[in-house]
N, C-alpha and C positions, 0 to 999 in steps of 0.2 A: 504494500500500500504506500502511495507517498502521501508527503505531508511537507509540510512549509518549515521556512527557519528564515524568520526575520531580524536582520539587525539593524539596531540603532543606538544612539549616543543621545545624553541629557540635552545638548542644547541645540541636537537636530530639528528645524522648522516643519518639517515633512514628517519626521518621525510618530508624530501622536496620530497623522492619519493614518499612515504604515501600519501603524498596532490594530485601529479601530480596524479595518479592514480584514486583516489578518486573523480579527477574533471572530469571522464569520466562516472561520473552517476549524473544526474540531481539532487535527492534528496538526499543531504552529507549536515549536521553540522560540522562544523571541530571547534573543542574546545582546547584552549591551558590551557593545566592543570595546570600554573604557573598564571593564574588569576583565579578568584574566580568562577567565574560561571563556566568554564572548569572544574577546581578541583572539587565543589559539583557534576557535572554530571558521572565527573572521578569516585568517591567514590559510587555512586548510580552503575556502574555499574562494580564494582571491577577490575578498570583497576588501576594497578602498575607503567606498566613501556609503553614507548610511542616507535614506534607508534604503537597505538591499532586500531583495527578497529571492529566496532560492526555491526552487521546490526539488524534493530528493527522493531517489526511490528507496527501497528495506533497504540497499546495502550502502545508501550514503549518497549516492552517486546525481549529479545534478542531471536534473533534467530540462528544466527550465529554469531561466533568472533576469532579475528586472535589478538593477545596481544603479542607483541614487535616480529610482523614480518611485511612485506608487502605483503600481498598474489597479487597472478595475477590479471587481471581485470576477467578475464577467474575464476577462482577462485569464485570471488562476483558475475558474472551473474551467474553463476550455481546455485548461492544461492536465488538472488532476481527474 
């Protein structure tokens, strides 16, 4: 099954939509890449700049990704 992993940072502008969105799919990580475990997961999947959004299947692996935008919700079902 995949499932989403959103990151973002405290004083990203974008970031509060990123989340509200994101929480219209059951299976979301949401990582703040200013602590440590967000950051390594950031870096494993070459996310820059926030908010990113990945979507990954069981073994981690991306499948889709949206990196410093908010795509639609419409956007992500089309994907998952």
């Amino acid at each position: 099954m995949q499932h989403l992993k959103v990151f973002v940072k405290q004083d990203c502008p974008n970031c509060p939509a990123a989340k509200n969105m994101a929480d219209e799919f059951p299976e979301t990580e949401v990582y703040d890449i200013e602590q440590a475990e967000g950051l390594a997961e950031a870096a494993f999947y070459s996310v820059l700049c926030t908010p990113s959004i990945i979507i990954v299947d069981d073994q981690g692996r991306e499948v889709r990704a949206w990196r410093c935008t908010v795509p639609t919700s419409k956007d992500i079902a089309a994907c998952i």
